[in-house]
C-alpha positions in Angstrom: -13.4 1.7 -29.5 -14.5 1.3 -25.9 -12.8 -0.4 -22.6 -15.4 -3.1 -23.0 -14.7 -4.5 -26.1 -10.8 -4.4 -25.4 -10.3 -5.7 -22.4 -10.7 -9.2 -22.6 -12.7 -11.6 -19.7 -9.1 -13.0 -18.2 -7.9 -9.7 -17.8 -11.1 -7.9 -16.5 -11.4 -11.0 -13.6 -8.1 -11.2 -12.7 -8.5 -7.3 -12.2 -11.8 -8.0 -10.5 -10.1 -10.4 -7.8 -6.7 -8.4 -7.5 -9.2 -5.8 -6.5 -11.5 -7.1 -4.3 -8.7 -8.9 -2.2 -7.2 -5.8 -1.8 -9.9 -4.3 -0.8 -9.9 -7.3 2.0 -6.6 -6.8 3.2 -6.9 -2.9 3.3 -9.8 -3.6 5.8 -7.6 -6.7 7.7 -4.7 -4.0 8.2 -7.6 -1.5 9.5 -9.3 -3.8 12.1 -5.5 -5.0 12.9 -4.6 -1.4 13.5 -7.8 -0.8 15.1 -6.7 -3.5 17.8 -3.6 -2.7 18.5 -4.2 1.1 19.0 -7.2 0.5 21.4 -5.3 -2.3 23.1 -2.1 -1.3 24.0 -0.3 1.7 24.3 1.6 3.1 21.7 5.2 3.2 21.5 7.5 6.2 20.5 10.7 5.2 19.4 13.3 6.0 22.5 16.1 2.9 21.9 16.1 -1.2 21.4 16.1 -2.0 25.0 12.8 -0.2 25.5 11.2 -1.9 22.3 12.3 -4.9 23.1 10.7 -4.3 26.9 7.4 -2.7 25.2 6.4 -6.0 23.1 8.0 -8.8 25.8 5.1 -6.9 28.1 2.4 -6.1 24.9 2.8 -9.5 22.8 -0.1 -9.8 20.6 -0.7 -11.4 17.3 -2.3 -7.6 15.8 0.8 -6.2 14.3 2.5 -9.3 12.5 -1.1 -9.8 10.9 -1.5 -6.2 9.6 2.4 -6.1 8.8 1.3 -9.5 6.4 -1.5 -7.5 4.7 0.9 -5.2 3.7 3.0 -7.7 1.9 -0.3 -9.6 0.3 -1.5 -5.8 -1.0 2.2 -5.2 -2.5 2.2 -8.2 -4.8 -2.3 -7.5 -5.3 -1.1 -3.8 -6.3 1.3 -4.9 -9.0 -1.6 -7.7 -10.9 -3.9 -4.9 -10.1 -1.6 -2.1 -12.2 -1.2 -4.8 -15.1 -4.7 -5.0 -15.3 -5.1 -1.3 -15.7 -2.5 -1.9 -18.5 -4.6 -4.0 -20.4 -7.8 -1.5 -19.6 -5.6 1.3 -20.6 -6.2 2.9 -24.2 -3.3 2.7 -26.9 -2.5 6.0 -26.0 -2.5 5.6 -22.7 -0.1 2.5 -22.6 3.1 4.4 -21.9 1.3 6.0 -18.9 0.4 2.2 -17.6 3.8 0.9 -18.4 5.3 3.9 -16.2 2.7 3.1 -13.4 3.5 -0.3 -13.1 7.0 0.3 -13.0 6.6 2.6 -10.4 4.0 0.4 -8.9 6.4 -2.5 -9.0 9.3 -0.6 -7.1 6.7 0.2 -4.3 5.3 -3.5 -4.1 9.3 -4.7 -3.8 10.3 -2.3 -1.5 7.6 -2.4 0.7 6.9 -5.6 0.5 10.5 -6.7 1.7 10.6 -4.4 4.5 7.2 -6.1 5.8 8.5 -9.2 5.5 11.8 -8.6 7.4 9.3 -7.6 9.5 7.6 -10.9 9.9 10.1 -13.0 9.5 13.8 -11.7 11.2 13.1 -9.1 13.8 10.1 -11.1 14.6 12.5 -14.4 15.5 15.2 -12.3 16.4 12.8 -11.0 19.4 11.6 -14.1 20.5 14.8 -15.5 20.9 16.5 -12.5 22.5 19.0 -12.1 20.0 18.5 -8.3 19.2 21.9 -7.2 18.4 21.7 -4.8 15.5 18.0 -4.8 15.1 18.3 -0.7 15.4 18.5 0.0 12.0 16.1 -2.8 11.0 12.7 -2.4 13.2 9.6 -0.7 12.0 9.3 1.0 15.0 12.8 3.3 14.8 11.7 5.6 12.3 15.3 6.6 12.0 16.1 2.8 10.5 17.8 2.5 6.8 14.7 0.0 6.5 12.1 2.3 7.2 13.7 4.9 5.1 13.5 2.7 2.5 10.0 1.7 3.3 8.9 5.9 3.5 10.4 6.3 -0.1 8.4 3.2 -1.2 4.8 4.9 0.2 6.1 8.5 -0.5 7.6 8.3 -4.1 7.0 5.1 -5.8 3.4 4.8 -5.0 2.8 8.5 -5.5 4.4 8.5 -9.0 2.4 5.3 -9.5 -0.7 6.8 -8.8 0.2 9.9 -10.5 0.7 8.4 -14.0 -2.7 6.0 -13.5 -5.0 8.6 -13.1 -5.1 10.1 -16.9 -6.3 6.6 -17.9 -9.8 6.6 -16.5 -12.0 8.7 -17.8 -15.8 8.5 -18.9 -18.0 7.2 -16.4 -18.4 7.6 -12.9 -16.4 5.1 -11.4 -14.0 6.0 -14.2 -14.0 9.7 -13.0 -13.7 8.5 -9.1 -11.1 6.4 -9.6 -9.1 9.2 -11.3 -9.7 11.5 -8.1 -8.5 9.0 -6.2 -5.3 8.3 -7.9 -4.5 11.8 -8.3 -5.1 12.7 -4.6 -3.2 9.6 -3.3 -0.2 10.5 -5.5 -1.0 14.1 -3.3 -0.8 12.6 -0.3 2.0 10.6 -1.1 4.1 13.3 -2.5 3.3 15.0 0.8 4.7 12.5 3.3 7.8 13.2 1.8 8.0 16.4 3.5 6.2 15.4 7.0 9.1 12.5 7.0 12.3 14.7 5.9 11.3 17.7 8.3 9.7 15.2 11.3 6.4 16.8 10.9 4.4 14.1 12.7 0.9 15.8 12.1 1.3 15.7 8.3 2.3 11.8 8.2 -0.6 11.6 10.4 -3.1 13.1 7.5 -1.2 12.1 4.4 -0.4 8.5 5.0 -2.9 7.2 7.7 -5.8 9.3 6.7 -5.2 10.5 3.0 -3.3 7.1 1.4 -5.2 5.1 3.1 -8.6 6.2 2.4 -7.9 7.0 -1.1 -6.6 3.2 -1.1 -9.8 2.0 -0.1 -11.9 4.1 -2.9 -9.3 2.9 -5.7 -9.2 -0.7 -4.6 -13.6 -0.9 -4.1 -13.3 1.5 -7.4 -11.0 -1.2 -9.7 -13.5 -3.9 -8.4 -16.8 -2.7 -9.9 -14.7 -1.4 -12.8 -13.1 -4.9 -13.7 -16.3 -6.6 -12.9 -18.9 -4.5 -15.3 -15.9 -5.0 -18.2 -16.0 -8.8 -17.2 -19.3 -9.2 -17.1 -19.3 -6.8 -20.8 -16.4 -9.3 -21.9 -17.9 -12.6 -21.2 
């Protein structure tokens, strides 16, 4: 029995959108990024005190507004992995169920560390009160909060994508989309090793360049995917 007949029309739009606003707020965290890199300098981690100098001198609204993409795609990943669950063939169900409940542990983990971005450091630094704030910034990449984020992009969304990629199959989109997730569960699986051993060129390629591109094609990908079966459902 095919996808189209399955897959009923809630499912397949609620995929559709899922997608496509991911797909907008993968390209709102690129501009943001775009911005802030051209912009201002960038800042290695050294201590607080010279953080705290770095954005009282380099204020600008670019990071908070890619770090709030990051939270919208997080909760848009998880409808968009239960919408693969209903796409997904019987046999294929235990593969979605895993997925999602990797999927879920990236969207939570992730999505609370952005947040704590947003919200505490964010008001903590405008008001001075930085006590502590070492092991909770973004921008110490020795922080228990952005180990926590790294194991969220490295192993939870790289098992994710790893067990969604046997589900498509068939057409062309089908076949890209499988690419995609297997390569992004690559990359992912990857940036384990560039974070453990400090290997800054590797987390260059596998989570910039690598994750984020193969974001892009599985997010545009789910889009006309959930909109043909949609259109096939209605």
């Amino acid at each position: 029995m095919s996808h189209e007949v399955r897959m009923n029309r809630l499912s397949a739009q609620i995929g559709f959108w899922s997608a496509a606003l991911s797909v907008l707020t993968l390209v709102v965290y690129t501009v943001c990024f775009g911005f802030l890199v051209t912009m201002n300098p960038l800042f290695m981690w050294t201590n607080l005190a010279d953080y705290v100098a770095y954005v009282d001198q380099y204020r600008s609204p670019w990071p908070d507004m890619a770090r709030f993409a990051i939270v919208i795609l997080a909760a848009l990943w998880v409808v968009m992995l239960n919408a693969v669950h209903d796409y997904a063939r019987d046999e294929h169900k235990i593969l979605a169920r895993i997925s999602l409940a990797f999927g879920l542990a990236f969207a939570v983990l992730t999505g609370a560390f952005y947040f704590v971005q947003i919200s505490a450091v964010r008001l903590s630094l405008l008001k001075g009160d930085v006590a502590g704030l070492e092991q909770i910034v973004q921008a110490n990449p020795y922080s228990a909060l952005a180990a926590m984020n790294m194991l969220a992009w490295s192993l939870f969304l790289g098992l994710a994508s790893l067990f969604a990629a046997p589900i498509f199959s068939g057409g062309r989109v089908e076949r890209v989309l499988r690419i995609a997730f297997v390569l992004n569960g690559i990359f992912c699986l990857l940036s384990i090793v560039g974070y453990l051993f400090e290997i800054v060129v590797l987390l260059f390629i596998t989570v910039n360049l690598g994750t984020g591109s193969a974001l892009l094609v599985i997010t545009i990908g789910l889009s006309l995917l959930f909109r043909k079966l949609g259109w096939a459902a209605g």
